[in-house]
N, CA, C and O atoms as CSV, one atom per row, in Angstrom:
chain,resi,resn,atom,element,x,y,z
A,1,UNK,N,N,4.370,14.503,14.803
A,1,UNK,CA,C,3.539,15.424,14.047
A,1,UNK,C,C,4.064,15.513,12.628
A,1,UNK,O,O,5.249,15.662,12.329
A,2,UNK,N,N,2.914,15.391,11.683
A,2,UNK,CA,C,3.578,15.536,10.324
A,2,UNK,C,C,3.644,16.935,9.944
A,2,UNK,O,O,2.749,17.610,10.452
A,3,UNK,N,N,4.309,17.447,9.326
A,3,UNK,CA,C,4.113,18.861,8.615
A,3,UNK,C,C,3.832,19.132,7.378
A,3,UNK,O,O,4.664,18.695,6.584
A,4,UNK,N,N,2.915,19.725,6.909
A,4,UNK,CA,C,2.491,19.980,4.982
A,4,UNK,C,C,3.039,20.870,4.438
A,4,UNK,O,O,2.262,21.814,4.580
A,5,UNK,N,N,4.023,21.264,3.805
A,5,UNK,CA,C,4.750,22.230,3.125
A,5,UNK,C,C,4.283,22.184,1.932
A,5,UNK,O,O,4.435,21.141,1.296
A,6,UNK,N,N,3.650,23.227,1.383
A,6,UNK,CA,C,3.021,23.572,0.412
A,6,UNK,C,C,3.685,24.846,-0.748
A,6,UNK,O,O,3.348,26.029,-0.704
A,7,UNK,N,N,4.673,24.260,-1.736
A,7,UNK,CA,C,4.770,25.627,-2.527
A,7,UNK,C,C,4.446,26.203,-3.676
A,7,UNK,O,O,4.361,25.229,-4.424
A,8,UNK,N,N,4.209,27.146,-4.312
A,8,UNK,CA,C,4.196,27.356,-5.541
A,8,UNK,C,C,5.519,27.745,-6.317
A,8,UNK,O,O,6.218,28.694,-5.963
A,9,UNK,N,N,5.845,26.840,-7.535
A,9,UNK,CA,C,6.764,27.202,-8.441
A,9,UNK,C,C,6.686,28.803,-9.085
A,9,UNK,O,O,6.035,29.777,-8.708
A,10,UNK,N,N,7.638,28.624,-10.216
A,10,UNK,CA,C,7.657,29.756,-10.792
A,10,UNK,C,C,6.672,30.203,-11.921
A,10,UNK,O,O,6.431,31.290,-12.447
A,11,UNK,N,N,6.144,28.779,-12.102
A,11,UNK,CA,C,5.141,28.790,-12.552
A,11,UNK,C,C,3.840,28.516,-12.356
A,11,UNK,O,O,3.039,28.124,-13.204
A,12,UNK,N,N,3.625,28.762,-11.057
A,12,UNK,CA,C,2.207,28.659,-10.617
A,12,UNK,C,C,1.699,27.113,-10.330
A,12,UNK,O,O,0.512,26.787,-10.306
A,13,UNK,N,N,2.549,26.432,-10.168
A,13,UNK,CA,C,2.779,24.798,-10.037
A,13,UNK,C,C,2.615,24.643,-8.253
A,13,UNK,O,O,3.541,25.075,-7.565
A,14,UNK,N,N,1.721,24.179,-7.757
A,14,UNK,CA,C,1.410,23.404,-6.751
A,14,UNK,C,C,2.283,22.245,-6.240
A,14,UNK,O,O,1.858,21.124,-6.520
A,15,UNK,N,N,3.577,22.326,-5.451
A,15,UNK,CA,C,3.787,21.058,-4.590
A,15,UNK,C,C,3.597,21.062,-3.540
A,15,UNK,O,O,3.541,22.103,-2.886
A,16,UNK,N,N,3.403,19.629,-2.942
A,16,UNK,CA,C,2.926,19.479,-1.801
A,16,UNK,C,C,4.361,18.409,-1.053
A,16,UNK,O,O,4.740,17.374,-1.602
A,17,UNK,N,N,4.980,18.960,0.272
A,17,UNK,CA,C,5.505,17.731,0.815
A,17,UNK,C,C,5.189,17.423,2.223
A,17,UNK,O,O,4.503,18.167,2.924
A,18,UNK,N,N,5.637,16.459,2.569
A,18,UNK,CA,C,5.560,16.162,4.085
A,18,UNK,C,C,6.553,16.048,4.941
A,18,UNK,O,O,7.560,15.532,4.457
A,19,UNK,N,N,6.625,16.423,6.301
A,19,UNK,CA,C,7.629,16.408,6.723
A,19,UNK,C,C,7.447,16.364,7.841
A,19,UNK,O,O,6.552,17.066,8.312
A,20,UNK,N,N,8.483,15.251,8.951
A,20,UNK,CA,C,8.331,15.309,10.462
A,20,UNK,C,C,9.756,15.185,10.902
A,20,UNK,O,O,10.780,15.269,10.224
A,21,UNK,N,N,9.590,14.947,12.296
A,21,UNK,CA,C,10.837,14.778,12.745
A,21,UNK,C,C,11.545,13.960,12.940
A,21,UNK,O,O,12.638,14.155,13.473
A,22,UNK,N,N,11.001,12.485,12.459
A,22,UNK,CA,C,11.879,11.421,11.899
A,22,UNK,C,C,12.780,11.663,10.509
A,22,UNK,O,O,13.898,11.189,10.307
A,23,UNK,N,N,11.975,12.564,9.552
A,23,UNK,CA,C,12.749,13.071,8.522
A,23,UNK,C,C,13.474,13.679,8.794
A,23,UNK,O,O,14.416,13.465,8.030
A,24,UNK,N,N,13.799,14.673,9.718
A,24,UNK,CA,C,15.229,15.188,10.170
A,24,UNK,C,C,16.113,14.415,10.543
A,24,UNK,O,O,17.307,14.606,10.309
A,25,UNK,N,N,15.708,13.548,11.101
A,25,UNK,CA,C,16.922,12.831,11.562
A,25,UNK,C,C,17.266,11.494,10.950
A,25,UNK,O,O,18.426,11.082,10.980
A,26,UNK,N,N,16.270,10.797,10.388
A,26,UNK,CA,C,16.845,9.648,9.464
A,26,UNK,C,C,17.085,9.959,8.041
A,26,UNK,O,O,17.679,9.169,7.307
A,27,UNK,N,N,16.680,10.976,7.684
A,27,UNK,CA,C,16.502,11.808,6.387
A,27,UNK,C,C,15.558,10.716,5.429
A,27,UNK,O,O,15.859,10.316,4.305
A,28,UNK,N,N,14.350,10.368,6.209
A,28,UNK,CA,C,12.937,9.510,4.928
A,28,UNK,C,C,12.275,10.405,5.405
A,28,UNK,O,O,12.230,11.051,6.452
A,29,UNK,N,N,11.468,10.308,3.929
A,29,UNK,CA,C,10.040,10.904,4.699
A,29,UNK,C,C,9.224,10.030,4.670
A,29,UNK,O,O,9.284,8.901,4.181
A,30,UNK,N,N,8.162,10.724,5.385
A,30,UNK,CA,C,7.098,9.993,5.756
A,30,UNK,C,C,5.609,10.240,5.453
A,30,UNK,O,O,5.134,11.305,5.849
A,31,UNK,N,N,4.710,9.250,4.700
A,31,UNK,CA,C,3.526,9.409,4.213
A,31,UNK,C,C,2.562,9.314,5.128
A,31,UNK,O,O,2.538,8.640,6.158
A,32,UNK,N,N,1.508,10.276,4.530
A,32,UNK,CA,C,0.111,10.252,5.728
A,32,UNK,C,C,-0.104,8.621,5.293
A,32,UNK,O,O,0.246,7.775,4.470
A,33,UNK,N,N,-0.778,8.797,6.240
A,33,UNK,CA,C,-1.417,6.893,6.511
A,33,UNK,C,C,-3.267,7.639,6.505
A,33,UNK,O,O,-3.888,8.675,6.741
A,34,UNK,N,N,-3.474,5.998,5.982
A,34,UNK,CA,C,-5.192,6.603,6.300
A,34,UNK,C,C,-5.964,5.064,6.984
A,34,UNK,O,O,-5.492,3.974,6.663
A,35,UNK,N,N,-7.187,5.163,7.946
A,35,UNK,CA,C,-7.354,4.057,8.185
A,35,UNK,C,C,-8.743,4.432,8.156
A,35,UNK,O,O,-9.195,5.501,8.565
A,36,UNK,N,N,-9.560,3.231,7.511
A,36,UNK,CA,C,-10.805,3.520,7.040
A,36,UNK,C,C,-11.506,2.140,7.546
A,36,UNK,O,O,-11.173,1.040,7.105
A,37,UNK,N,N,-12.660,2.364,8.665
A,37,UNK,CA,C,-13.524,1.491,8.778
A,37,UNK,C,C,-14.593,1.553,8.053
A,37,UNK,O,O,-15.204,2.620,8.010
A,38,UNK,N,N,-15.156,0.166,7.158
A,38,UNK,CA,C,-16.533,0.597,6.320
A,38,UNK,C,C,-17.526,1.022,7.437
A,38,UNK,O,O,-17.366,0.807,8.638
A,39,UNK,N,N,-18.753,1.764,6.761
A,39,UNK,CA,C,-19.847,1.870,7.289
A,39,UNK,C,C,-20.983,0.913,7.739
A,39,UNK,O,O,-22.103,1.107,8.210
A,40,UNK,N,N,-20.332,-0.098,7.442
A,40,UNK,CA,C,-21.691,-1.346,7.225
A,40,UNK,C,C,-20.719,-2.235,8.179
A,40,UNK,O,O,-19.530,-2.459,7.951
A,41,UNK,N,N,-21.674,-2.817,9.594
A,41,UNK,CA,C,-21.305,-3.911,9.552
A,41,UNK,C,C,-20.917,-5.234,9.322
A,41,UNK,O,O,-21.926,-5.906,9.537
A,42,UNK,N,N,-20.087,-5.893,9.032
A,42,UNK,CA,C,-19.890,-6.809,8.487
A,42,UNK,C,C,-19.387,-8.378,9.365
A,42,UNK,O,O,-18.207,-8.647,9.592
A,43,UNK,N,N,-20.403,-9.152,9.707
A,43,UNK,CA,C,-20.126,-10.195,10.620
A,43,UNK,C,C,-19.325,-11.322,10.665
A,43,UNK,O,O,-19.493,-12.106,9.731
A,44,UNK,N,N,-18.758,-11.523,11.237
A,44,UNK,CA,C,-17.342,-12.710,11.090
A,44,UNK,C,C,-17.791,-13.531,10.779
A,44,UNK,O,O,-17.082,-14.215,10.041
A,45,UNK,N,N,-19.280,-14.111,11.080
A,45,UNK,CA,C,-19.999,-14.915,10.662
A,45,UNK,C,C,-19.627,-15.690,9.104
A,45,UNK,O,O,-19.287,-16.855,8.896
A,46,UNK,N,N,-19.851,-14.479,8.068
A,46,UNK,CA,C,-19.899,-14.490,6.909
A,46,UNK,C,C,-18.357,-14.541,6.249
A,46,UNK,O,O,-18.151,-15.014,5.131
A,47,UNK,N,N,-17.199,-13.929,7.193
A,47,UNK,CA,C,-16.149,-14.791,6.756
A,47,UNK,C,C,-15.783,-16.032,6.607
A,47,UNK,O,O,-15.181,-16.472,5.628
A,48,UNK,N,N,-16.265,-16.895,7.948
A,48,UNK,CA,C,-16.046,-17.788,8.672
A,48,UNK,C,C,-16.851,-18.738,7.269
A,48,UNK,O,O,-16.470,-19.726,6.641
A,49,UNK,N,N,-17.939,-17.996,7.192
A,49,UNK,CA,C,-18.978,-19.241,5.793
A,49,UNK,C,C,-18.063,-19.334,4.552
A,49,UNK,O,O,-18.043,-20.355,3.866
A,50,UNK,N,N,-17.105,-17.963,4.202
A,50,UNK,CA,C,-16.302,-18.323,2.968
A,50,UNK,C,C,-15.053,-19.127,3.227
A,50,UNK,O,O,-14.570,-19.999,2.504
A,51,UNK,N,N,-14.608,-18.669,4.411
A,51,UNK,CA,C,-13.599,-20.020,4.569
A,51,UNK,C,C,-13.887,-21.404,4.234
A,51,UNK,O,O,-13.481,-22.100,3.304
A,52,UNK,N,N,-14.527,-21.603,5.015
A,52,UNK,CA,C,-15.163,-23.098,5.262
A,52,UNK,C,C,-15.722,-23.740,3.611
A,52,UNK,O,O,-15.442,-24.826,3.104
A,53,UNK,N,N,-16.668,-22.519,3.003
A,53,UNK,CA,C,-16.541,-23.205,1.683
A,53,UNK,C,C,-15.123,-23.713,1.099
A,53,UNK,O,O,-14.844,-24.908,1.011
A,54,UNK,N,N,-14.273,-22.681,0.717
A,54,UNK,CA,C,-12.831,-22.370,0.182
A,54,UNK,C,C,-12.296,-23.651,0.522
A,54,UNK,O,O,-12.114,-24.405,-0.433
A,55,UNK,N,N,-11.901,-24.218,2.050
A,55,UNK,CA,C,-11.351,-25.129,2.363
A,55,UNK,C,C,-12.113,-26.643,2.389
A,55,UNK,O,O,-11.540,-27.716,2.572
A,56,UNK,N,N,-13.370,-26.463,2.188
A,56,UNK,CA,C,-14.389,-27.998,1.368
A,56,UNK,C,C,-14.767,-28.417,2.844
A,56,UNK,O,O,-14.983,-29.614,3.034
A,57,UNK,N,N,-14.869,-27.510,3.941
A,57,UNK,CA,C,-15.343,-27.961,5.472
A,57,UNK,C,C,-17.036,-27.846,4.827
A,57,UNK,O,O,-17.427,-27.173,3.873
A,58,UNK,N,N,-17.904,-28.858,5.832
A,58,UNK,CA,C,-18.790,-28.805,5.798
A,58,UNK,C,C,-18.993,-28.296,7.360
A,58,UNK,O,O,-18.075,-28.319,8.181
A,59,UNK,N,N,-20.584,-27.744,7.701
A,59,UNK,CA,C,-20.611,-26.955,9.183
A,59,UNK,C,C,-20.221,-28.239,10.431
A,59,UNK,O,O,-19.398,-28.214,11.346
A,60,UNK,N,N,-21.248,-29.364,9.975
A,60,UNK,CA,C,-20.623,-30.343,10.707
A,60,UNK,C,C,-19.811,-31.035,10.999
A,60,UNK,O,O,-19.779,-31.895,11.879
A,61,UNK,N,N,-18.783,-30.592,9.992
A,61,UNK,CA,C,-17.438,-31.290,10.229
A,61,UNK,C,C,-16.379,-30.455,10.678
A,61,UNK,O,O,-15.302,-30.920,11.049
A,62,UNK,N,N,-16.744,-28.761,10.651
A,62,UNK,CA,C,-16.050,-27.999,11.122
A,62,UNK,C,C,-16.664,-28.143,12.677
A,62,UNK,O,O,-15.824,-28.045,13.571
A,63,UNK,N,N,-17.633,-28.298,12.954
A,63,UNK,CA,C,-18.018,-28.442,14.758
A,63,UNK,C,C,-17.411,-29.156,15.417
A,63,UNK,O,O,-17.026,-28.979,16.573
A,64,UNK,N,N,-17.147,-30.774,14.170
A,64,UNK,CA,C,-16.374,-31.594,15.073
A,64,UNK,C,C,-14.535,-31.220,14.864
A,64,UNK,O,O,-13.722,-31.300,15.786
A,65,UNK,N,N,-14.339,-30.979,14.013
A,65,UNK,CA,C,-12.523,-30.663,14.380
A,65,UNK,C,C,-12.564,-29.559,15.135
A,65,UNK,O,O,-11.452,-29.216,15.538
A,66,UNK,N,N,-13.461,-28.884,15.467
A,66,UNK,CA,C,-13.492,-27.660,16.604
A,66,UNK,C,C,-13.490,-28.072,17.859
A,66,UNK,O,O,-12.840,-27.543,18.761
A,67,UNK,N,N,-14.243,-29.068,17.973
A,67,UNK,CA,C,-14.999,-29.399,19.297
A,67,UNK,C,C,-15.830,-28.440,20.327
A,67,UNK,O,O,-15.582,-28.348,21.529
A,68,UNK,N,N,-16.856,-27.750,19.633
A,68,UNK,CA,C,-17.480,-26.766,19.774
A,68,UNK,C,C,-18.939,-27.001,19.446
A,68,UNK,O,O,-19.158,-27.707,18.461
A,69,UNK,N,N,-19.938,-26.535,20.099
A,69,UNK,CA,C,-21.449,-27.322,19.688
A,69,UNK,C,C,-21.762,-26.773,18.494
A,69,UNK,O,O,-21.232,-25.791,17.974
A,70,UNK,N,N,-23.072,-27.770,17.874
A,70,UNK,CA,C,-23.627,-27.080,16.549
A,70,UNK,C,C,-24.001,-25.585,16.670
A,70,UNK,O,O,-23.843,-24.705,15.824
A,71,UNK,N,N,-24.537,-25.491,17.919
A,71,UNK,CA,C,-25.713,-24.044,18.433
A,71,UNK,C,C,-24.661,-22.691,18.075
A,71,UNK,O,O,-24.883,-21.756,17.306
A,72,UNK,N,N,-23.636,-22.913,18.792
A,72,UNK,CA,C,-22.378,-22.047,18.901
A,72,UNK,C,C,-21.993,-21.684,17.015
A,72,UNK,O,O,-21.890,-20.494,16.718
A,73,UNK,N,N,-21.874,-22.368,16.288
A,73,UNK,CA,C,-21.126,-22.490,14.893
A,73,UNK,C,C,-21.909,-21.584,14.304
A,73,UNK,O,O,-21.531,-20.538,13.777
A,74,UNK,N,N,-23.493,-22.167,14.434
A,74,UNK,CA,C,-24.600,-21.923,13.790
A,74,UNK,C,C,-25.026,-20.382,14.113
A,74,UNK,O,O,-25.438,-19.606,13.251
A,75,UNK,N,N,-24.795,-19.937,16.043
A,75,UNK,CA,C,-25.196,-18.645,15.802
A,75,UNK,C,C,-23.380,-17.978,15.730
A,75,UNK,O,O,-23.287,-17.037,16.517
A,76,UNK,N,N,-22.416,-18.183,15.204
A,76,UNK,CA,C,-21.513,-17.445,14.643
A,76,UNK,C,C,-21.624,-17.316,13.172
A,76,UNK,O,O,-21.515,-16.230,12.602
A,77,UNK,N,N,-21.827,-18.372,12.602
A,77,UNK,CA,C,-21.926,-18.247,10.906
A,77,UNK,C,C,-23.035,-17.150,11.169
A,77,UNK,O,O,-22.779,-16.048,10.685
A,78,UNK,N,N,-24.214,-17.274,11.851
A,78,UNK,CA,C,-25.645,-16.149,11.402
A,78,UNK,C,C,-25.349,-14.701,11.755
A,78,UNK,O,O,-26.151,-13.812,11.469
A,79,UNK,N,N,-24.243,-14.472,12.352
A,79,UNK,CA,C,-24.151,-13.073,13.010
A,79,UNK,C,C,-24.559,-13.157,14.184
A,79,UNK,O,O,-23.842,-12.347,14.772
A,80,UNK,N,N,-25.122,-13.525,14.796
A,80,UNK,CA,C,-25.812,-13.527,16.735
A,80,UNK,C,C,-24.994,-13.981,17.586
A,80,UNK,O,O,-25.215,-13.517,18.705
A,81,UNK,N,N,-23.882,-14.905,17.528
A,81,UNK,CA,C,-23.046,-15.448,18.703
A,81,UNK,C,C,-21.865,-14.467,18.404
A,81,UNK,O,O,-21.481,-14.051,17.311
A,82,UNK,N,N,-21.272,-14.143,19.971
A,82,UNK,CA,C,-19.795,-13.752,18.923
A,82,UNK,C,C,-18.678,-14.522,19.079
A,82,UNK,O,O,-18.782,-15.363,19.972
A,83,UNK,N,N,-17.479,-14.492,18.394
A,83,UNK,CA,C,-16.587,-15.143,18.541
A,83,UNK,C,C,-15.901,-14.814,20.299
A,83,UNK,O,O,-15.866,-13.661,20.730
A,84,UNK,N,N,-15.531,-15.710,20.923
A,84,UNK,CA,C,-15.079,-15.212,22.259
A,84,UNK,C,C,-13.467,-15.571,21.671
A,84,UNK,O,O,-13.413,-15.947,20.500
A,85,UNK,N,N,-12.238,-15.474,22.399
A,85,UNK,CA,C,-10.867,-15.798,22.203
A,85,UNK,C,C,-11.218,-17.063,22.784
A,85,UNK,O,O,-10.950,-17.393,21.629
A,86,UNK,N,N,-11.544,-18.104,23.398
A,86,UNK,CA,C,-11.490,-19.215,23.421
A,86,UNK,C,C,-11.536,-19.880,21.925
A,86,UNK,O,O,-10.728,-20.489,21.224
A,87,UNK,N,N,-12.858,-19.462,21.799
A,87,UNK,CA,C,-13.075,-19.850,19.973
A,87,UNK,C,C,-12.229,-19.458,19.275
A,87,UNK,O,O,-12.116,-20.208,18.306
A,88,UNK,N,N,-11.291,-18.338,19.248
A,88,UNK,CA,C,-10.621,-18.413,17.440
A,88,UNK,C,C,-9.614,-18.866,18.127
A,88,UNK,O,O,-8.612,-18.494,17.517
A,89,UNK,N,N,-9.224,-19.618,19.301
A,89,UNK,CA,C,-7.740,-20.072,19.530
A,89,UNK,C,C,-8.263,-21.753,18.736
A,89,UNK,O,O,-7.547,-22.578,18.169
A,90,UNK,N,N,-9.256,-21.769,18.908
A,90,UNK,CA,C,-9.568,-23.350,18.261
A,90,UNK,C,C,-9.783,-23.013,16.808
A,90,UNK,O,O,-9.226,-23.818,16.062
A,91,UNK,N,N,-10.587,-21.824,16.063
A,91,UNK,CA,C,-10.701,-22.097,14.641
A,91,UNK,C,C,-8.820,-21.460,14.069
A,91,UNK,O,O,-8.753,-21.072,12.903
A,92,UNK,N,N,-8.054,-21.431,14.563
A,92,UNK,CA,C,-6.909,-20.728,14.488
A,92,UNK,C,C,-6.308,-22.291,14.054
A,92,UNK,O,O,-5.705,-22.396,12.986
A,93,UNK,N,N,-6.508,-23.517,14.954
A,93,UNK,CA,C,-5.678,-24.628,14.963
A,93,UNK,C,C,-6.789,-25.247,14.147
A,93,UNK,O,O,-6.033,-26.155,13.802
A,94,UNK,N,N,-7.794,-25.522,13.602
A,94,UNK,CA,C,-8.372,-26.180,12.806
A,94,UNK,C,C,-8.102,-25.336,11.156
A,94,UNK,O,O,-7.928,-26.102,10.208
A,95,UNK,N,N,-8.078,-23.986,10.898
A,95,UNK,CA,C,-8.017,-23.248,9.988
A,95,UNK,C,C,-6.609,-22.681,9.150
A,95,UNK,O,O,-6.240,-22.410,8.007
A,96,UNK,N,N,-6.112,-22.704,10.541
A,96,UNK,CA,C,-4.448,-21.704,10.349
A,96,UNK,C,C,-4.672,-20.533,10.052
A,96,UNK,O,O,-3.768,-19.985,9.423
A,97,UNK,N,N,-5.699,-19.847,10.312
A,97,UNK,CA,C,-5.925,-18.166,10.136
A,97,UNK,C,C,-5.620,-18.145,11.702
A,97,UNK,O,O,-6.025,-18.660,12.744
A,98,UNK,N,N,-4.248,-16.851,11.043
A,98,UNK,CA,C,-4.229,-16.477,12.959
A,98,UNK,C,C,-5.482,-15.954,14.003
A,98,UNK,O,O,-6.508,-15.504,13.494
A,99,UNK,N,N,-5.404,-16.001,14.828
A,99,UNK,CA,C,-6.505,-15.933,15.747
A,99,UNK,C,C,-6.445,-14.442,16.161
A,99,UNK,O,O,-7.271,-14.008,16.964
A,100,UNK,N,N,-5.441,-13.615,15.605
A,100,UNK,CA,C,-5.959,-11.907,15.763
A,100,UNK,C,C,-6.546,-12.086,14.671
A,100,UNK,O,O,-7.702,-12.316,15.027
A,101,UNK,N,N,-6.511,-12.145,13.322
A,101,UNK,CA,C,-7.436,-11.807,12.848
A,101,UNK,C,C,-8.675,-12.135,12.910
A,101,UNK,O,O,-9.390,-11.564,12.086
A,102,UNK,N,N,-9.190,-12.886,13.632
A,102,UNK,CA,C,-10.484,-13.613,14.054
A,102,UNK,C,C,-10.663,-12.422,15.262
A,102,UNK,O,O,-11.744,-11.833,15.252
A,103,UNK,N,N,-9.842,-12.100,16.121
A,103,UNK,CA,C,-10.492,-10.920,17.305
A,103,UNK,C,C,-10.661,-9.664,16.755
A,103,UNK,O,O,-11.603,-8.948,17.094
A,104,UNK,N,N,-9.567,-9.220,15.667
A,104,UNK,CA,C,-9.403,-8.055,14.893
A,104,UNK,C,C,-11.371,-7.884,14.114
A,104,UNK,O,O,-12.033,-6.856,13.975
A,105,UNK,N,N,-11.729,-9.275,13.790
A,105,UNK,CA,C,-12.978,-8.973,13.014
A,105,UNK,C,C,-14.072,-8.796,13.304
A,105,UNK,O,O,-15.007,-8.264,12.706
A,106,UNK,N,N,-13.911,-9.577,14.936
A,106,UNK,CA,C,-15.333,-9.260,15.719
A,106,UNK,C,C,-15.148,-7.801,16.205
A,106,UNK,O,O,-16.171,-7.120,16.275
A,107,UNK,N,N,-14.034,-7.273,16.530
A,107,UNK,CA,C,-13.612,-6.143,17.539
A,107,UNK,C,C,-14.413,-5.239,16.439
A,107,UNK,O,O,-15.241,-4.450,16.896
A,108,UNK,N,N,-14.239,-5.290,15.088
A,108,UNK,CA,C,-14.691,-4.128,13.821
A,108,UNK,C,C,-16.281,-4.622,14.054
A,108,UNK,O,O,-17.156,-3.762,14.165
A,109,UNK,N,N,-16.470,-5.445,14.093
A,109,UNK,CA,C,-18.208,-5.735,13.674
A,109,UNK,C,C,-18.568,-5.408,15.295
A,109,UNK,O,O,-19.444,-4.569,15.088
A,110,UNK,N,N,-18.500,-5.486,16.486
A,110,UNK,CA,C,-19.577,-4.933,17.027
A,110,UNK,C,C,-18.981,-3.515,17.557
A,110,UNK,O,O,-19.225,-2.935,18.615
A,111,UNK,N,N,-18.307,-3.220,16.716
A,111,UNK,CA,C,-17.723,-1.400,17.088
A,111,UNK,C,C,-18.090,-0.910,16.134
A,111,UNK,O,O,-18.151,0.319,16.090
A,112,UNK,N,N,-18.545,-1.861,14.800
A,112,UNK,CA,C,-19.292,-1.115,14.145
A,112,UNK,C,C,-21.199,-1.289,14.616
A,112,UNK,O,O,-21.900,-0.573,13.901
A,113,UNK,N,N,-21.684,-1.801,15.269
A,113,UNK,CA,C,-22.785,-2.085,15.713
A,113,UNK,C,C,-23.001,-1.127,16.770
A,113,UNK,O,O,-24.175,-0.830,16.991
A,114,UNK,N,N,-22.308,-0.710,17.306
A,114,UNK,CA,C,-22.279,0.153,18.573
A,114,UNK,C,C,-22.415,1.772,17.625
A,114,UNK,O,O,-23.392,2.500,17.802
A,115,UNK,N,N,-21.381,2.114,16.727
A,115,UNK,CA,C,-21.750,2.845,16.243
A,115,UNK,C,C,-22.766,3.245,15.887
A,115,UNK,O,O,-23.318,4.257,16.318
A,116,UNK,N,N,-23.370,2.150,14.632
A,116,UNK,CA,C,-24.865,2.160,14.091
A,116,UNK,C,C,-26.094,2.622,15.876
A,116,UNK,O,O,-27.088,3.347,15.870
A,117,UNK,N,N,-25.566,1.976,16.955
A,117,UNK,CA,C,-26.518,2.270,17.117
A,117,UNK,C,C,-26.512,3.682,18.279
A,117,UNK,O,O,-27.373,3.978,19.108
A,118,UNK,N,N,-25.423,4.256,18.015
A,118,UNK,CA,C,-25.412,5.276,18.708
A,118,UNK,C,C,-25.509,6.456,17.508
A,118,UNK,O,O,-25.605,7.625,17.881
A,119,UNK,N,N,-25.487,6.183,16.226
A,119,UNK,CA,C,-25.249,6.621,14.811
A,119,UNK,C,C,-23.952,8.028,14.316
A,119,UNK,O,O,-24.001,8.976,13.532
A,120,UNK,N,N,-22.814,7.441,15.341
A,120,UNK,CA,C,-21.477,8.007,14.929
A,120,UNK,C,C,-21.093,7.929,13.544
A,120,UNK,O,O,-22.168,7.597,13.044
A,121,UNK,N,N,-20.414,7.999,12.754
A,121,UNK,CA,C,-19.632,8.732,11.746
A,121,UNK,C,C,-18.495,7.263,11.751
A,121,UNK,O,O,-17.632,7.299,12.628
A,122,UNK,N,N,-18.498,6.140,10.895
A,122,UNK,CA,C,-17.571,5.622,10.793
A,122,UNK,C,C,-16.149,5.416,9.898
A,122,UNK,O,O,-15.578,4.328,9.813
A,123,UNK,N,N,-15.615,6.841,9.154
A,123,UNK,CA,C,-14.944,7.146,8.713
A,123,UNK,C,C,-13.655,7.987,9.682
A,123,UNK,O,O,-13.757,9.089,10.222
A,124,UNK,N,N,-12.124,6.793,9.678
A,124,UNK,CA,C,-11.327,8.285,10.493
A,124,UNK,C,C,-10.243,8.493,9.521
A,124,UNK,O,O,-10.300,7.622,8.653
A,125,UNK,N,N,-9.683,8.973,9.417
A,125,UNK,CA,C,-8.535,9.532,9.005
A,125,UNK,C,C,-7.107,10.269,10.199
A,125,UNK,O,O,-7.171,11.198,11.004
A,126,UNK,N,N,-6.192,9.552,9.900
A,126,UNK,CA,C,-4.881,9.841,11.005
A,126,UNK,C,C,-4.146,10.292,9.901
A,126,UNK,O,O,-4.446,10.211,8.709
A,127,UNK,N,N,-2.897,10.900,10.560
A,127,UNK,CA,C,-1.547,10.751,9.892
A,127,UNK,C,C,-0.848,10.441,10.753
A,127,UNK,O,O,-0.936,11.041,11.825
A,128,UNK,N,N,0.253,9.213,10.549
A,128,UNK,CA,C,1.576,9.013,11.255
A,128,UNK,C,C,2.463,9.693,11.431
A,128,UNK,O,O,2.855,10.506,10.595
A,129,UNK,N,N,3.060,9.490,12.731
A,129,UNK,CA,C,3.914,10.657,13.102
A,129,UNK,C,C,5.574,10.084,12.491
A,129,UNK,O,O,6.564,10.804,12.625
């Protein structure tokens, strides 16, 4: 749990600190953290298209160092297929982008889709303990 200690000086001066119980005992403190999902989905698809430019892959030549069909590439670049972990263990060894961040991006895009369509609030805010 973090704690907000809030004082006023002698002059009417506002500080603010933080404080938990790792700061007692290692003597750091410790900053709120914030973690912010956008509101908009955003499909791996459309990463996957800037890579592939960036690195001079064309779609068909990324299908074949994949070994993965056109259909599959085609509905991941469009947004409609999703990446399964079979797939980013292969665009992981054709790309060298680790393959969490390939699960990390689908996991945000259809948790943000689920949201949209249940129409939750995709803003959170934590603090570290």
């Amino acid at each position: 749990t973090v704690n907000v200690v809030r004082k006023v000086d002698m002059k009417g001066q506002l500080s603010q600190s933080y404080s938990s119980p790792v700061e007692k005992i290692m003597g750091k403190k410790s900053k709120p953290t914030y973690s912010w999902i956008p509101e908009y989905a955003i499909p791996p698809g459309g990463l996957l298209g800037e890579y592939l430019e960036v690195r001079g892959y064309s779609q068909a030549e990324f299908t074949s160092l994949c070994g993965l069909s056109h259909t599959l590439i085609s509905g991941i670049l469009a947004g409609t297929a999703p990446i399964e972990p079979e797939t980013v263990l292969r665009f992981e060894k054709v790309l060298g982008l680790n393959a969490g961040v390939w699960v990390n991006i689908e996991s945000i895009y259809r948790f943000q889709l689920a949201k949209k369509n249940t129409g939750e609030e995709a803003v959170m805010k934590t603090f570290a303990d």
